[in-house]
N, C-alpha and C positions, 0 to 999 in steps of 0.2 A: 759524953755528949748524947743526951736523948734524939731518937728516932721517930719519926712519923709519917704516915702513907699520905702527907699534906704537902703541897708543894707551894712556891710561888708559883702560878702560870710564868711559863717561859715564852717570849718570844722567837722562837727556835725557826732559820731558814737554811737548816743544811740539810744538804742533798741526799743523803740515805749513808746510812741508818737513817732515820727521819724522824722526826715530832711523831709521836701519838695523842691521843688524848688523857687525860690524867685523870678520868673514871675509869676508862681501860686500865690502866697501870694497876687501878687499885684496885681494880674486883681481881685483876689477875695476882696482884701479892699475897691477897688474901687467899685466892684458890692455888697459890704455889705453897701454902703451908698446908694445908688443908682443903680437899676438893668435895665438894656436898656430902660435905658430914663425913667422910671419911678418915681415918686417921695417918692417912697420908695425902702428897697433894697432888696437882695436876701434872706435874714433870717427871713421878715419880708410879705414875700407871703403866703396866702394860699397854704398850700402844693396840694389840688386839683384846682388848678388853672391851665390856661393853657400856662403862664408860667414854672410854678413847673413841670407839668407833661411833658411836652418839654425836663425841665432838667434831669428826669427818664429817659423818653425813648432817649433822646441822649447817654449819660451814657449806657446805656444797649447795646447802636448801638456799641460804643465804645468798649465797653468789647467781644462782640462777632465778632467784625473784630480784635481784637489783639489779641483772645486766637483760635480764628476760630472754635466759638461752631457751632455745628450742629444744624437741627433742631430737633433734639431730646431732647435737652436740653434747659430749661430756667433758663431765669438770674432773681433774684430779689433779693430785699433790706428788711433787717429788722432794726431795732435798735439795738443797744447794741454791744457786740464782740464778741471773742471766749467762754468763759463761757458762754455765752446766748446760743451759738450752741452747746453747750455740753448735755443742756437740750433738747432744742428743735428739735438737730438730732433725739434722742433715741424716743420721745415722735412720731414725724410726719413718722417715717422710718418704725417703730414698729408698727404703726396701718395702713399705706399704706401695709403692710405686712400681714398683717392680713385681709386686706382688700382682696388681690388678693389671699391668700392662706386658709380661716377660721382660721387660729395658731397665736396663742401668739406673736410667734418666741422669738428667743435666739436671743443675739447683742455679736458683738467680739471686741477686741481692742489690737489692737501692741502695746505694752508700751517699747518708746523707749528716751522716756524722761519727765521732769515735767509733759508737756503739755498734751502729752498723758494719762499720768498717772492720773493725774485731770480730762480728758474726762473720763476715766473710774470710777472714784471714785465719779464720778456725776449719769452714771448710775444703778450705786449697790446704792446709794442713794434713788435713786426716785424709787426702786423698780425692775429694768431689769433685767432679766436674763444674766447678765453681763460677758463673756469668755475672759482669757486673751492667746494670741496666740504665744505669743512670753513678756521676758520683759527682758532687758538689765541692771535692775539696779544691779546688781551684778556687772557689767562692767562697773558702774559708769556712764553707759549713754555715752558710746564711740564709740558704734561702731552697726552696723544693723547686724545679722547673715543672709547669703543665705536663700533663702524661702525655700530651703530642707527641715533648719532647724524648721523652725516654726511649731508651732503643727497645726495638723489637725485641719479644722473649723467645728464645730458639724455642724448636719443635724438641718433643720428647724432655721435658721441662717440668720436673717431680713439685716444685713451687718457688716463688714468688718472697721474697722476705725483706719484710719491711722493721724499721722501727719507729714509731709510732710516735714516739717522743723522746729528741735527740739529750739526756738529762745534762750532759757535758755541754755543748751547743744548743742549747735552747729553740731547739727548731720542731715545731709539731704537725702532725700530717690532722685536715681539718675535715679529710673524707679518705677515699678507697680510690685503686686503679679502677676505673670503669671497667666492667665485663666485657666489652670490644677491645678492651687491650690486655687483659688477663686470658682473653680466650680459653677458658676452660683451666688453666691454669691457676691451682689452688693457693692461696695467698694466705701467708703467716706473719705476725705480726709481735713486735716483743713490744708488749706495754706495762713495761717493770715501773715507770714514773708517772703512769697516767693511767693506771687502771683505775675504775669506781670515780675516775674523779669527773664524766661526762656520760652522755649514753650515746652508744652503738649499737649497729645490726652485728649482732652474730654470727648471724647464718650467711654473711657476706664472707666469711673470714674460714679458712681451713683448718685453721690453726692460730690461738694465742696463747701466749707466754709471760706471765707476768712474775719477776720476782718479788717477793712480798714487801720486804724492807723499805723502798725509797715512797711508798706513798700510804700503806695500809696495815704494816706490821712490824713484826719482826726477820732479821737475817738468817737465812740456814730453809726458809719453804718458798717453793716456786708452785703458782699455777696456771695450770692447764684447762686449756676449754681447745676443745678437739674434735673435730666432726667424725662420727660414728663411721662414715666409710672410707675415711684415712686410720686406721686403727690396724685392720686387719695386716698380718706379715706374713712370709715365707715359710714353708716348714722347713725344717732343721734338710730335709733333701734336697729343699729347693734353692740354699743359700748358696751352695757352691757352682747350680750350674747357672746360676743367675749372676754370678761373679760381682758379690755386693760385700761391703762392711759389715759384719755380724755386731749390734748390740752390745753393751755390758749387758748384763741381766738386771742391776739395779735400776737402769734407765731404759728399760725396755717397756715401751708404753704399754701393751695389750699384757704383759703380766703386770706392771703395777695397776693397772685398769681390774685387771681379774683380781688383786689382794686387795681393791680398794682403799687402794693407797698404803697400803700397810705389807708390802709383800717384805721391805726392810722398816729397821724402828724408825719410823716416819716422828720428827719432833713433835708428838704433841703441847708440848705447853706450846709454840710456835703456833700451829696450827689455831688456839683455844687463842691464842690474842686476836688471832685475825677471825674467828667467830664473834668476839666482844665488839671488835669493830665493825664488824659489818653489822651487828644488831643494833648497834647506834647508829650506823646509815642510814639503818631501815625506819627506826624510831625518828631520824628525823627529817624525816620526808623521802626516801628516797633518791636515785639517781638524781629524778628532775629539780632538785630542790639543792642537791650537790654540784652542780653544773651551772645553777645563777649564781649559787654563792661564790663559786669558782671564777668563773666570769667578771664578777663584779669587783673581784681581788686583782685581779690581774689588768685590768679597764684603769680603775685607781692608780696603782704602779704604775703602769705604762704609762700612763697620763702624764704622772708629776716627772717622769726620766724627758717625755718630749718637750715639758715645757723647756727642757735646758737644753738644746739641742748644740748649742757651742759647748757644753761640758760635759753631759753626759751621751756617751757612742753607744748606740746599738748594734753589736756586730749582724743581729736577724735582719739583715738590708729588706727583705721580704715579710712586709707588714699580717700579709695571710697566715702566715707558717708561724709567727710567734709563738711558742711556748705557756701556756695557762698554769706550767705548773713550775718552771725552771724560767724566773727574769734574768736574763743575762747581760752585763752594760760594763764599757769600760770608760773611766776618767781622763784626764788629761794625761796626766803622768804616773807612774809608779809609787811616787814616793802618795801622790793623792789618795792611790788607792788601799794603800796600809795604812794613811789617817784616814779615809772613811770606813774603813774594817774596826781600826783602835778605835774610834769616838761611837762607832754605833756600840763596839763590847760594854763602853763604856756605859752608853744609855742602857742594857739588857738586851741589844739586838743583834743577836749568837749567829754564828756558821755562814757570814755573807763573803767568805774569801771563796772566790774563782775555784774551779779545780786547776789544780797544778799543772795541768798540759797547757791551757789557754790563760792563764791568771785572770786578771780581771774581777768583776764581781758578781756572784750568782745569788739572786734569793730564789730559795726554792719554796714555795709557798702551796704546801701540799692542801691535803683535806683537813687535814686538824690543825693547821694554821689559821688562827682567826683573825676575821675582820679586823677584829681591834689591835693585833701582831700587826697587819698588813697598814692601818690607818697609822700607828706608830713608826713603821718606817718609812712611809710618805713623808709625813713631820719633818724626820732626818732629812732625806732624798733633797727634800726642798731649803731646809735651814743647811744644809751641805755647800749647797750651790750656790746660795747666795753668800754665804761667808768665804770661800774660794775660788769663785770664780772671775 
Protein backbone atom coordinates (compact mmCIF):
# COMPACT_ATOMS: atom_id res chain seq x y z
CA UNK A 1 0.00 0.00 0.00
CA UNK A 2 1.57 3.36 -1.24
CA UNK A 3 2.06 6.18 1.25
CA UNK A 4 1.53 9.96 1.04
CA UNK A 5 2.06 13.26 3.11
CA UNK A 6 -1.77 13.86 1.69
CA UNK A 7 -4.64 13.51 3.60
CA UNK A 8 -8.40 13.83 3.37
CA UNK A 9 -8.95 16.84 5.81
CA UNK A 10 -10.52 15.44 8.88
CA UNK A 11 -13.12 16.72 10.79
CA UNK A 12 -11.54 16.01 14.06
CA UNK A 13 -13.17 17.33 17.57
CA UNK A 14 -11.30 15.36 20.23
CA UNK A 15 -10.11 16.78 23.03
CA UNK A 16 -6.28 16.40 23.09
CA UNK A 17 -4.09 15.15 21.62
CA UNK A 18 -5.85 17.38 19.19
CA UNK A 19 -6.33 18.23 15.33
CA UNK A 20 -3.42 20.17 13.98
CA UNK A 21 -3.16 21.50 10.84
CA UNK A 22 -2.11 19.31 7.79
CA UNK A 23 0.68 21.72 6.47
CA UNK A 24 2.06 21.55 9.90
CA UNK A 25 2.07 17.73 9.65
CA UNK A 26 3.87 17.82 6.46
CA UNK A 27 6.55 20.34 6.63
CA UNK A 28 7.16 18.49 9.87
CA UNK A 29 7.38 14.80 8.13
CA UNK A 30 9.43 16.09 5.78
CA UNK A 31 11.89 17.85 8.39
CA UNK A 32 11.56 14.53 10.61
CA UNK A 33 13.64 12.76 7.81
CA UNK A 34 15.66 15.36 6.87
CA UNK A 35 16.06 18.97 8.63
CA UNK A 36 17.43 22.00 6.26
CA UNK A 37 19.65 20.14 4.24
CA UNK A 38 21.01 17.95 6.69
CA UNK A 39 21.49 14.46 6.51
CA UNK A 40 19.66 13.87 9.50
CA UNK A 41 16.30 15.07 10.71
CA UNK A 42 14.71 17.37 13.33
CA UNK A 43 14.14 14.63 16.19
CA UNK A 44 17.37 13.43 15.72
CA UNK A 45 19.64 16.79 16.78
CA UNK A 46 21.28 17.57 19.59
CA UNK A 47 18.80 19.39 21.36
CA UNK A 48 21.96 21.90 22.37
CA UNK A 49 22.84 22.37 19.05
CA UNK A 50 22.52 25.34 17.18
CA UNK A 51 19.97 24.25 15.20
CA UNK A 52 17.74 23.07 18.21
CA UNK A 53 18.43 26.06 20.10
CA UNK A 54 17.28 28.35 16.79
CA UNK A 55 14.24 26.15 17.09
CA UNK A 56 13.65 27.32 21.02
CA UNK A 57 14.30 30.71 20.69
CA UNK A 58 12.27 31.07 17.33
CA UNK A 59 9.21 29.49 19.21
CA UNK A 60 9.67 31.78 22.09
CA UNK A 61 9.89 34.90 19.44
CA UNK A 62 6.68 33.40 18.28
CA UNK A 63 4.86 33.10 21.29
CA UNK A 64 5.77 36.57 22.55
CA UNK A 65 4.70 38.59 19.37
CA UNK A 66 1.22 36.63 19.41
CA UNK A 67 0.44 36.85 23.00
CA UNK A 68 2.49 40.43 23.25
CA UNK A 69 4.46 39.29 26.53
CA UNK A 70 6.08 42.10 28.06
CA UNK A 71 9.30 42.15 29.19
CA UNK A 72 8.52 41.31 32.46
CA UNK A 73 7.73 37.93 31.58
CA UNK A 74 9.56 34.79 30.37
CA UNK A 75 8.70 32.16 28.09
CA UNK A 76 10.13 28.58 28.68
CA UNK A 77 9.67 24.92 28.01
CA UNK A 78 9.61 22.00 30.14
CA UNK A 79 8.49 18.27 29.37
CA UNK A 80 5.68 16.79 30.30
CA UNK A 81 1.86 18.56 30.71
CA UNK A 82 -0.57 19.75 32.88
CA UNK A 83 -0.02 17.22 35.77
CA UNK A 84 3.68 17.92 35.62
CA UNK A 85 2.60 21.89 36.29
CA UNK A 86 0.43 20.85 38.99
CA UNK A 87 3.67 19.69 40.85
CA UNK A 88 6.02 21.94 39.73
CA UNK A 89 3.86 25.25 40.10
CA UNK A 90 3.24 24.76 43.95
CA UNK A 91 6.98 23.47 44.51
CA UNK A 92 8.99 26.66 42.21
CA UNK A 93 6.04 29.42 43.33
CA UNK A 94 6.31 28.41 47.03
CA UNK A 95 9.84 28.73 47.46
CA UNK A 96 10.23 31.91 45.10
CA UNK A 97 7.78 33.11 47.92
CA UNK A 98 9.65 32.31 50.57
CA UNK A 99 12.48 33.46 48.85
CA UNK A 100 11.35 37.23 48.72
CA UNK A 101 9.20 36.98 51.92
CA UNK A 102 11.18 34.54 54.75
CA UNK A 103 7.34 32.35 54.96
CA UNK A 104 6.31 29.28 54.02
CA UNK A 105 3.28 30.81 52.28
CA UNK A 106 -0.08 29.30 51.82
CA UNK A 107 -1.30 28.31 47.95
CA UNK A 108 -5.14 28.81 46.81
CA UNK A 109 -7.13 27.21 44.10
CA UNK A 110 -10.68 27.98 42.33
CA UNK A 111 -12.03 24.57 41.71
CA UNK A 112 -14.14 25.07 38.97
CA UNK A 113 -13.68 21.75 37.42
CA UNK A 114 -11.77 18.20 37.17
CA UNK A 115 -8.78 20.02 36.23
CA UNK A 116 -8.60 22.25 38.72
CA UNK A 117 -9.63 20.14 41.29
CA UNK A 118 -6.58 17.68 40.45
CA UNK A 119 -4.30 20.87 40.56
CA UNK A 120 -5.34 21.13 43.97
CA UNK A 121 -5.39 17.57 45.15
CA UNK A 122 -1.65 17.37 43.84
CA UNK A 123 -0.93 20.19 46.23
CA UNK A 124 -2.48 18.72 49.58
CA UNK A 125 -0.51 15.82 48.30
CA UNK A 126 2.98 16.81 48.26
CA UNK A 127 2.33 18.62 51.46
CA UNK A 128 1.15 22.66 50.66
CA UNK A 129 -0.84 24.56 52.58
CA UNK A 130 -3.50 24.00 50.17
CA UNK A 131 -6.85 26.88 50.30
CA UNK A 132 -9.80 26.33 48.20
CA UNK A 133 -11.39 29.81 47.17
CA UNK A 134 -14.28 29.00 45.53
CA UNK A 135 -15.45 25.12 44.26
CA UNK A 136 -18.37 24.58 41.93
CA UNK A 137 -18.87 20.92 42.21
CA UNK A 138 -22.10 21.14 43.77
CA UNK A 139 -23.15 22.93 40.44
CA UNK A 140 -21.83 20.17 38.71
CA UNK A 141 -19.03 22.17 37.34
CA UNK A 142 -21.55 24.64 35.33
CA UNK A 143 -20.94 27.64 36.05
CA UNK A 144 -18.01 30.44 37.66
CA UNK A 145 -19.70 32.57 40.61
CA UNK A 146 -18.82 36.60 40.65
CA UNK A 147 -15.60 37.18 42.46
CA UNK A 148 -17.93 38.87 45.24
CA UNK A 149 -18.58 35.54 45.83
CA UNK A 150 -15.36 33.85 46.30
CA UNK A 151 -13.77 33.56 49.65
CA UNK A 152 -11.30 35.78 50.83
CA UNK A 153 -7.58 34.64 49.94
CA UNK A 154 -5.67 34.21 53.35
CA UNK A 155 -2.68 36.53 54.33
CA UNK A 156 0.84 35.15 53.50
CA UNK A 157 -0.76 33.50 50.06
CA UNK A 158 2.47 32.51 47.58
CA UNK A 159 -0.61 32.53 44.62
CA UNK A 160 -3.86 32.18 43.29
CA UNK A 161 -4.64 29.27 40.71
CA UNK A 162 -6.91 29.33 38.29
CA UNK A 163 -7.80 27.11 35.25
CA UNK A 164 -8.73 28.87 32.59
CA UNK A 165 -10.47 26.61 30.72
CA UNK A 166 -12.30 23.62 32.31
CA UNK A 167 -11.52 21.09 28.90
CA UNK A 168 -13.45 18.06 30.76
CA UNK A 169 -16.41 20.62 31.93
CA UNK A 170 -16.49 23.07 29.45
CA UNK A 171 -16.54 26.01 31.57
CA UNK A 172 -14.11 29.11 30.55
CA UNK A 173 -12.95 32.15 32.77
CA UNK A 174 -13.84 35.33 30.19
CA UNK A 175 -11.48 37.68 32.54
CA UNK A 176 -9.23 37.71 35.66
CA UNK A 177 -9.92 38.21 39.61
CA UNK A 178 -9.87 41.92 39.98
CA UNK A 179 -6.69 43.30 41.71
CA UNK A 180 -9.10 44.30 44.84
CA UNK A 181 -9.50 40.75 45.40
CA UNK A 182 -6.17 39.32 44.34
CA UNK A 183 -4.58 41.83 46.68
CA UNK A 184 -1.18 41.47 45.62
CA UNK A 185 -1.55 38.03 45.31
CA UNK A 186 0.13 36.48 42.23
CA UNK A 187 -2.25 34.65 39.95
CA UNK A 188 -1.48 31.43 37.89
CA UNK A 189 -3.34 30.18 35.41
CA UNK A 190 -3.24 26.65 33.38
CA UNK A 191 -4.36 27.31 29.80
CA UNK A 192 -3.36 23.93 28.37
CA UNK A 193 -7.03 24.10 26.17
CA UNK A 194 -7.15 27.68 25.46
CA UNK A 195 -3.85 29.12 24.88
CA UNK A 196 -3.29 31.12 21.34
CA UNK A 197 -6.87 30.53 20.97
CA UNK A 198 -7.98 34.55 22.15
CA UNK A 199 -5.85 37.46 23.45
CA UNK A 200 -4.85 38.31 27.04
CA UNK A 201 -2.89 40.62 29.32
CA UNK A 202 -0.06 38.96 30.43
CA UNK A 203 1.34 41.06 32.80
CA UNK A 204 -2.06 40.53 34.75
CA UNK A 205 -0.94 37.00 35.22
CA UNK A 206 2.22 35.52 37.48
CA UNK A 207 2.33 32.65 36.09
CA UNK A 208 0.90 30.56 32.90
CA UNK A 209 0.94 27.13 32.15
CA UNK A 210 -0.08 25.73 29.09
CA UNK A 211 0.42 22.15 27.85
CA UNK A 212 1.04 21.97 24.25
CA UNK A 213 -1.14 19.00 23.13
CA UNK A 214 -5.04 19.89 23.51
CA UNK A 215 -5.02 23.11 21.25
CA UNK A 216 -1.52 24.03 19.48
CA UNK A 217 0.71 20.93 19.26
CA UNK A 218 1.99 18.06 20.18
CA UNK A 219 2.09 15.70 23.85
CA UNK A 220 5.27 15.58 25.93
CA UNK A 221 5.98 20.12 25.95
CA UNK A 222 4.42 22.30 28.30
CA UNK A 223 4.74 26.22 28.38
CA UNK A 224 5.63 28.60 30.43
CA UNK A 225 5.27 32.42 30.61
CA UNK A 226 6.56 33.58 34.07
CA UNK A 227 7.08 36.89 35.46
CA UNK A 228 10.76 37.75 35.92
CA UNK A 229 10.42 38.44 39.68
CA UNK A 230 8.75 35.03 40.60
CA UNK A 231 11.73 33.27 39.10
CA UNK A 232 14.11 33.91 41.74
CA UNK A 233 14.78 30.81 44.80
CA UNK A 234 16.40 30.07 47.78
CA UNK A 235 20.05 29.21 48.13
CA UNK A 236 20.85 25.70 48.76
CA UNK A 237 21.32 27.25 52.77
CA UNK A 238 18.46 28.83 52.83
CA UNK A 239 16.19 25.78 51.87
CA UNK A 240 16.27 24.18 55.23
CA UNK A 241 15.89 27.17 57.52
CA UNK A 242 12.95 28.15 55.40
CA UNK A 243 11.42 24.68 55.88
CA UNK A 244 10.26 24.36 52.21
CA UNK A 245 9.92 21.53 49.51
CA UNK A 246 13.30 21.42 47.69
CA UNK A 247 12.57 21.08 43.57
CA UNK A 248 13.48 18.19 41.31
CA UNK A 249 16.16 19.71 39.44
CA UNK A 250 14.59 18.90 36.04
CA UNK A 251 11.67 21.16 37.06
CA UNK A 252 13.39 23.78 38.66
CA UNK A 253 12.40 26.76 36.86
CA UNK A 254 15.52 29.44 37.38
CA UNK A 255 17.89 26.33 36.09
CA UNK A 256 15.77 25.47 33.13
CA UNK A 257 15.38 29.25 32.59
CA UNK A 258 19.39 29.46 32.88
CA UNK A 259 19.72 26.16 30.10
CA UNK A 260 17.14 27.75 28.11
CA UNK A 261 15.13 25.13 28.15
CA UNK A 262 17.53 22.69 27.28
CA UNK A 263 19.15 22.08 30.90
CA UNK A 264 17.66 18.17 29.99
CA UNK A 265 16.98 16.77 26.17
CA UNK A 266 14.01 19.03 26.01
CA UNK A 267 11.79 17.16 22.70
CA UNK A 268 12.82 19.11 19.98
CA UNK A 269 10.69 17.74 17.23
CA UNK A 270 7.81 18.67 19.96
CA UNK A 271 9.06 21.90 20.28
CA UNK A 272 9.48 22.47 16.05
CA UNK A 273 5.59 21.55 15.59
CA UNK A 274 4.62 24.13 17.91
CA UNK A 275 7.06 26.71 15.92
CA UNK A 276 5.20 25.46 12.56
CA UNK A 277 2.19 26.40 14.36
CA UNK A 278 2.45 29.38 15.57
CA UNK A 279 4.11 30.67 12.19
CA UNK A 280 0.89 29.96 10.71
CA UNK A 281 -0.94 31.98 13.42
CA UNK A 282 1.24 34.49 12.72
CA UNK A 283 0.77 34.27 8.75
CA UNK A 284 -2.77 34.33 9.34
CA UNK A 285 -3.55 37.27 11.04
CA UNK A 286 -2.69 36.83 14.34
CA UNK A 287 -4.20 36.48 17.78
CA UNK A 288 -7.09 38.96 16.73
CA UNK A 289 -7.97 37.21 13.71
CA UNK A 290 -7.76 33.85 15.94
CA UNK A 291 -10.30 34.81 18.36
CA UNK A 292 -13.22 35.95 15.63
CA UNK A 293 -12.68 32.90 13.97
CA UNK A 294 -12.94 31.14 17.29
CA UNK A 295 -15.99 33.06 18.28
CA UNK A 296 -17.71 32.60 15.33
CA UNK A 297 -17.22 28.64 15.68
CA UNK A 298 -18.45 28.51 18.87
CA UNK A 299 -21.62 31.24 18.28
CA UNK A 300 -22.68 28.69 15.23
CA UNK A 301 -22.64 25.45 17.68
CA UNK A 302 -24.21 26.96 20.49
CA UNK A 303 -26.76 28.25 18.41
CA UNK A 304 -28.05 25.21 16.54
CA UNK A 305 -27.72 23.02 20.44
CA UNK A 306 -30.19 26.03 21.83
CA UNK A 307 -32.43 25.79 19.19
CA UNK A 308 -33.36 22.28 20.61
CA UNK A 309 -33.62 23.15 23.94
CA UNK A 310 -36.22 19.93 24.98
CA UNK A 311 -33.29 17.71 23.46
CA UNK A 312 -30.24 18.93 23.63
CA UNK A 313 -28.85 19.89 27.78
CA UNK A 314 -26.30 22.10 28.44
CA UNK A 315 -24.74 21.22 31.56
CA UNK A 316 -22.76 25.18 31.43
CA UNK A 317 -26.23 26.39 33.25
CA UNK A 318 -24.01 29.86 33.04
CA UNK A 319 -24.17 31.20 29.65
CA UNK A 320 -20.94 33.71 30.46
CA UNK A 321 -18.59 31.03 31.33
CA UNK A 322 -19.31 28.75 28.21
CA UNK A 323 -16.33 27.19 26.68
CA UNK A 324 -15.07 28.68 23.05
CA UNK A 325 -13.08 25.73 22.82
CA UNK A 326 -14.65 22.59 24.59
CA UNK A 327 -18.91 22.37 23.53
CA UNK A 328 -20.26 20.19 25.97
CA UNK A 329 -24.09 19.00 25.76
CA UNK A 330 -25.93 15.88 26.76
CA UNK A 331 -29.06 14.07 24.97
CA UNK A 332 -31.98 12.68 26.29
CA UNK A 333 -30.81 9.21 26.88
CA UNK A 334 -27.66 7.20 26.69
CA UNK A 335 -28.61 5.04 24.29
CA UNK A 336 -29.14 8.72 22.08
CA UNK A 337 -25.92 9.63 22.78
CA UNK A 338 -23.85 6.61 21.21
CA UNK A 339 -26.24 7.09 18.00
CA UNK A 340 -25.21 10.61 17.85
CA UNK A 341 -21.50 9.62 18.41
CA UNK A 342 -22.12 6.39 15.68
CA UNK A 343 -23.87 8.43 12.87
CA UNK A 344 -21.68 11.59 13.23
CA UNK A 345 -18.38 8.59 12.88
CA UNK A 346 -20.49 7.73 10.37
CA UNK A 347 -20.57 11.15 8.38
CA UNK A 348 -16.42 11.73 9.24
CA UNK A 349 -17.25 13.66 12.50
CA UNK A 350 -14.40 12.05 14.79
CA UNK A 351 -13.71 12.26 18.85
CA UNK A 352 -17.40 13.86 19.83
CA UNK A 353 -17.72 11.14 22.80
CA UNK A 354 -17.72 12.89 26.29
CA UNK A 355 -14.86 12.28 28.48
CA UNK A 356 -15.36 9.28 30.52
CA UNK A 357 -15.97 10.88 33.88
CA UNK A 358 -19.05 12.88 32.70
CA UNK A 359 -20.05 11.09 29.36
CA UNK A 360 -22.09 13.02 27.35
CA UNK A 361 -20.80 14.82 24.34
CA UNK A 362 -17.87 17.03 23.81
CA UNK A 363 -16.75 18.91 20.59
CA UNK A 364 -13.75 20.20 21.11
CA UNK A 365 -13.33 22.78 18.41
CA UNK A 366 -9.66 24.02 18.78
CA UNK A 367 -7.77 26.43 16.37
CA UNK A 368 -7.29 24.21 13.52
CA UNK A 369 -10.73 23.08 13.52
CA UNK A 370 -12.31 24.74 10.56
CA UNK A 371 -15.26 26.57 10.01
CA UNK A 372 -16.26 24.27 7.54
CA UNK A 373 -15.53 20.96 10.44
CA UNK A 374 -17.67 23.17 12.68
CA UNK A 375 -20.49 24.19 9.68
CA UNK A 376 -20.68 20.30 9.06
CA UNK A 377 -21.59 19.35 12.54
CA UNK A 378 -24.23 22.03 12.91
CA UNK A 379 -25.72 20.02 9.70
CA UNK A 380 -25.72 16.93 12.11
CA UNK A 381 -26.56 18.75 15.47
CA UNK A 382 -29.65 19.96 13.70
CA UNK A 383 -30.73 16.77 11.24
CA UNK A 384 -30.10 14.91 14.74
CA UNK A 385 -32.73 16.53 16.45
CA UNK A 386 -35.20 16.66 14.23
CA UNK A 387 -35.07 12.86 13.43
CA UNK A 388 -35.06 11.91 17.21
CA UNK A 389 -36.64 14.14 18.90
Amino acid sequence: MSQSLNREEPNYFGAGPALLPTSVLQQAALDLITYEGDSIGIGEISHRSKPAIKVIDDTKANLTKLLNIPDTHEVFFMQGGGTTGFSSIAYNLVANYAKRTGKKGKVAYAITGSWSKKAHEEAERLGFDADIVVNTKSEKFGTVPEYSEWKSIDKDTAYLYVCDNETVHGVEFKDTPPDSYLNGVELVADMSSNILSKKIDVSKYGLIMAGAQKNIGLAGLTIYIIKKSLIEQPTDDEWKKLNIALSPIAFSYPIVIKNNSAYNTIPIFTCHILKLVTDLLLKEGGIEQIQQTNEEKAKLLYGALLKYPDFYELPVTNSKVRSNMNVVFRLPTEDLEAKFVKEGSERNLQGLKGHRSVGGIRASIYNAVTSKSVKLLVEFVNEFAEANK
